[in-house]
C-alpha positions, 0 to 999 in steps of 0.5 A: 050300684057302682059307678061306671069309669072311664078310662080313657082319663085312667092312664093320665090320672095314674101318672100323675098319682104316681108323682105325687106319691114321690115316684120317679120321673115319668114322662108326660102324657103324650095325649090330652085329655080329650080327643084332638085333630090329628095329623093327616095320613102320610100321602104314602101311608096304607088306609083302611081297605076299600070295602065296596059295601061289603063287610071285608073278607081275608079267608072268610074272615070279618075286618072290623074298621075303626076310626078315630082322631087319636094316634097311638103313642106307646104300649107301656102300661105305666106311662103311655095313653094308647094302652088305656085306650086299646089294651083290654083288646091286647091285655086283660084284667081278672074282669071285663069291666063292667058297673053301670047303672044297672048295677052290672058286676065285673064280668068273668074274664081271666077270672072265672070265679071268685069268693071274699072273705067275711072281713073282706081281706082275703079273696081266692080267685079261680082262673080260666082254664087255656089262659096263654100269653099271645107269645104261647106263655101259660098263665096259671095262678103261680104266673099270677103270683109272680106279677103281683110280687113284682108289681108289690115290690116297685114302690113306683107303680104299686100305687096303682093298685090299692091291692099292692098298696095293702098286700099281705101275702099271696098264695098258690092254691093250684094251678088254676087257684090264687089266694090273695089277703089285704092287710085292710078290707078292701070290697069293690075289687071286681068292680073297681080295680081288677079290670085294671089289673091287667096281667102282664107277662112276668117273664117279660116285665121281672128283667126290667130295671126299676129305673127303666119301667116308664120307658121300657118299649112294651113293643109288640105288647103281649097279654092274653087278650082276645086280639094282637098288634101286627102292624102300626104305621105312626100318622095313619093306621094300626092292625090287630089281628085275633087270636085263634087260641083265645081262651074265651073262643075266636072272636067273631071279628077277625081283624080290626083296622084302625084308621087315624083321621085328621078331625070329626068332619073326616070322621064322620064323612068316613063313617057315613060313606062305609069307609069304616064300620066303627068309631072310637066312643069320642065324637064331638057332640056336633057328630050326633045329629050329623050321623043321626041322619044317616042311613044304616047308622046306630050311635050309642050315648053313654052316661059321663064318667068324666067332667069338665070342672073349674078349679081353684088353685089352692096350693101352698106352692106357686102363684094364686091370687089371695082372694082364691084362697077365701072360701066366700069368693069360691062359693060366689063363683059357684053361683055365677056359673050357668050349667045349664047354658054349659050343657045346652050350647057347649055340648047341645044337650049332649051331657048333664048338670052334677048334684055335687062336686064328687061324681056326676050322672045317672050312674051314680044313683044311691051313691050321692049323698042325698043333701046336696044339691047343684048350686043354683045359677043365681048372680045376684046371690053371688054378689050378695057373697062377696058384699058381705065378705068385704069385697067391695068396688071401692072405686067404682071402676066395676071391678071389686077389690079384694079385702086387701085393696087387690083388685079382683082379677083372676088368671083361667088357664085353659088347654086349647086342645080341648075344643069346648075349652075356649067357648067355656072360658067365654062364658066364665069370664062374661059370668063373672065380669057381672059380679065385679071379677075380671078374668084374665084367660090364657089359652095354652097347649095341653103340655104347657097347661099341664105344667104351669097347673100341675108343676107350677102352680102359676094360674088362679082358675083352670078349666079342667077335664077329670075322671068322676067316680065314687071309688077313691082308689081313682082320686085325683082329687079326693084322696085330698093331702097326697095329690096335692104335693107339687108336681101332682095331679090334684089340680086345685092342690086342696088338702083336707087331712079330715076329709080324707080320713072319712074317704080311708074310712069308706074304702076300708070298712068292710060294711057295705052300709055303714060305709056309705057315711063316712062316703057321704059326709067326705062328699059334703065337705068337698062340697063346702070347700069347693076346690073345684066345682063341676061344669058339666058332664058329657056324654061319650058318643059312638056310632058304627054301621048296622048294615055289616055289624051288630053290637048288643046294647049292653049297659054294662059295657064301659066308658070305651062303650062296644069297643070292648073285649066283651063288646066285639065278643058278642058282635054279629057279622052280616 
């Protein structure tokens, strides 16, 4: 079974892979992590229409009302956040994802069909037939072709895909079939990465200047999505409209409106009062007993495919206390964390404890290795840990010091545009103050944690929101030596050139069990070293309207739960 993704941390943790495989300068994200207040409206800015109890109608056609606290910042692909949020809407992959727990496969989209060589080097790929651009560009497998040349030659985004990265050579069958061959066995395509890759118009992106890809202004985006941008007003709202000539068929929702609210209780109270049908899958936990007692009201809860993790800077570069750097202070710390507590009061039961430090929740069944287990809660273990590792309170003043006469008091940086944030680093400072450490926390924006943790490398301890999953073609940690390089989003900078040798070696091997070994003892080692240890992994949380839509509650969807092309496909409008 494969792990369901999540993608709303996909574009962030691209970037930074970018860095760290020495691209060029790109600009930072512009969103965090995590969903924040945003502005108000402008008093002069259009809203959401009015709907009077009724599902609203231009011409007979559906309006779908969005709503969500995030403004849209760009619609380039390779720097900007929004893409990730709304492109499969506007671009496509050759699948819609969809691995969950299920073990629901990639389903059909731009690819209709497709077969794998034995060794798993070569797959030929069917299109669907009618697959136009929203400018009215045929697609067709020379089309295809043409991008993936293009993306294999921009050294800066190929490592976006690991395809690019191992491509061999590429082939036209006919019009309709594509040939492609790696120069390694890479397997978990449909599931992994061709929901990824999107395909961009060529005619467009070939007369883009390498120098220019991370600022070019995709502006209005063209893809062979089912829906296309018409209106953005920046603060307030966005309006997509769908394609009659959708290959897959006119969607059954002819326009989607998207209103930018100023914080959950707007948000809530717009969804309560049929202000809006639908919100985007990023509610604060707070939200779910709120709308639960609503009327007319559906939330979906998806299993966690992110997780809010403390991390130790273990980087050669920048500031770090020395005794971060001992692997018996990291494992005491691991000791000291109450989980349980995390998931109870931080995200109240909205979220599940993690057996490892690799992935966390049900959909990573089978795909776990089976020895580990979460680190129990146990302060009197951890003191144990760190009497025996020498650092002891020498003078009495309830603080241990260090092997080296330091004082064991350690700098948590934390993004206070991420809400739990400052409750988490509560706790861990009040954890670890009864086994002799101090913490000192430091509460920064978003931009400022990414500098100072990523750039700088100046901080002891961060609380940090990551993408968990098993494909290693998503490391931000795993693929361990190459994130780790100043400037990359390896946040705890660990490099274990062993460990990611096994993670090559399941990633390559064209055996879909034997695999699994080297996957498991790569966990096991991440697991010992603790460059990060797991919190906790919430749950992402949606709600629409039942009384004017209908979505099927399909496990399948991914982390952007409903709010999918293959969600609004299926919807029923009453």
């Amino acid at each position: 079974m494969k792990a369901e993704c999540s993608r709303f941390l996909v574009v962030v943790l691209f970037l930074l892979l970018v860095v760290a495989c020495g691209g060029a300068d790109i600009p930072e994200p512009t969103l965090p992590l995590e969903p924040v207040e945003a502005t108000a409206p402008a008093e002069d800015s259009t809203v959401a229409p009015e709907l009077d109890g009724e599902v609203a109608q231009a011409d007979d056609t559906a309006i779908l009302r969005v709503g969500g606290m995030q403004d849209i910042d760009c619609w380039n692909p390779f720097s900007c956040t929004a893409i990730y949020q709304w492109g499969d809407l506007i671009l496509e992959g050759f699948v819609d994802q969809g691995p969950a727990s299920a073990g629901c496969p990639g389903k059909p989209a731009i690819a209709s069909s497709w077969e794998r060589s034995t060794d798993g080097r070569t797959w030929t790929i069917q299109l669907h037939e009618g697959i136009t651009f929203s400018d009215g560009t045929p697609v067709t497998a020379g089309t295809v072709k043409e991008l993936m040349e293009w993306w294999n030659g921009n050294d800066e985004i190929a490592v976006f895909q690991a395809e690019i990265l191992s491509l061999e050579s590429v082939e036209v069958i006919d019009d309709l079939t594509l040939r492609y061959t790696t120069v390694d066995p890479i397997i978990n395509s449909p599931d992994y990465a061709w929901p990824y890759t999107w395909i961009l118009p060529p005619h467009i992106w070939q007369g883009v200047d390498a120098e220019e890809i991370f600022s070019f202004e995709f502006d209005p985006p063209v893809g062979t999505g089912p829906y296309v941008l018409t209106e953005y007003v920046p603060g307030s709202h966005m309006v997509l409209d769908a394609r009659e000539d959708y290959y897959r068929g006119t969607p059954p929702i002819g326009q989607i409106v998207y209103t930018i609210y100023p914080g959950a209780d707007a948000l809530n109270a717009a969804l309560l009062a049929g202000e809006i049908d639908l919100t985007l899958p990023f509610l604060p936990p707070e939200s779910y007993d709120i709308l639960s007692g609503g009327p007319n009201i559906t939330i979906e809860e998806k299993y966690p495919g992110d997780t809010y993790n403390l991390a130790f800077n273990l980087s050669a570069a920048g500031t770090v206390h020395p005794a971060i750097l001992d692997p018996a202070v990291r494992k005491a710390i691991d000791h000291a964390l109450d989980r349980q507590r995390v998931v109870d009061e931080v995200f109240l039961g909205h979220a599940v404890t993690c057996p490892s430090n690799w992935a966390c929740g049900p959909n990573y069944d089978g795909e776990l290795n089976p020895d580990l287990a979460i680190t129990p809660f146990d302060p009197g273990q951890a003191s144990q840990i760190l009497e025996e590792a020498g650092h002891l309170d020498a003078d009495g003043d309830g603080v241990r010091e260090s092997t080296s006469g330091q004082p064991l008091e350690f700098r948590l940086v934390y993004a206070s545009d991420f809400p739990p944030g400052q409750e988490i680093a509560a706790f861990i400072s009040g954890w670890l103050s009864e086994i002799g450490i101090t913490v000192k926390v430091e509460a920064v924006d978003w931009a400022t944690w990414y500098d100072v943790v990523t750039s700088q490398r100046d901080f002891d301890m961060a609380i940090d929101v990551a993408l968990g999953d098993i494909d290693p073609a998503s490391m931000d940690y795993w693929h361990s030596c190459w994130a780790a390089d100043a400037g990359g989003y390896s946040t705890s900078g660990y490099c274990n050139e062993e460990m990611d040798a096994l993670v090559y070696e399941y990633w390559f091997s064209a055996d879909e069990q034997a695999r699994w070994v080297p996957m498991f003892e790569a966990q096991r080692m991440l697991h010992e070293d603790r460059p990060f240890v797991i919190l906790a992994g919430p749950y992402q949380i949606q709600a629409y309207r039942n009384d004017r839509f209908e979505f099927p509650a399909d496990t399948c969807y991914d982390g952007f739960g409903i709010f999918t092309p293959q969600g609004l496909l299926d919807a029923s409008v009453k």
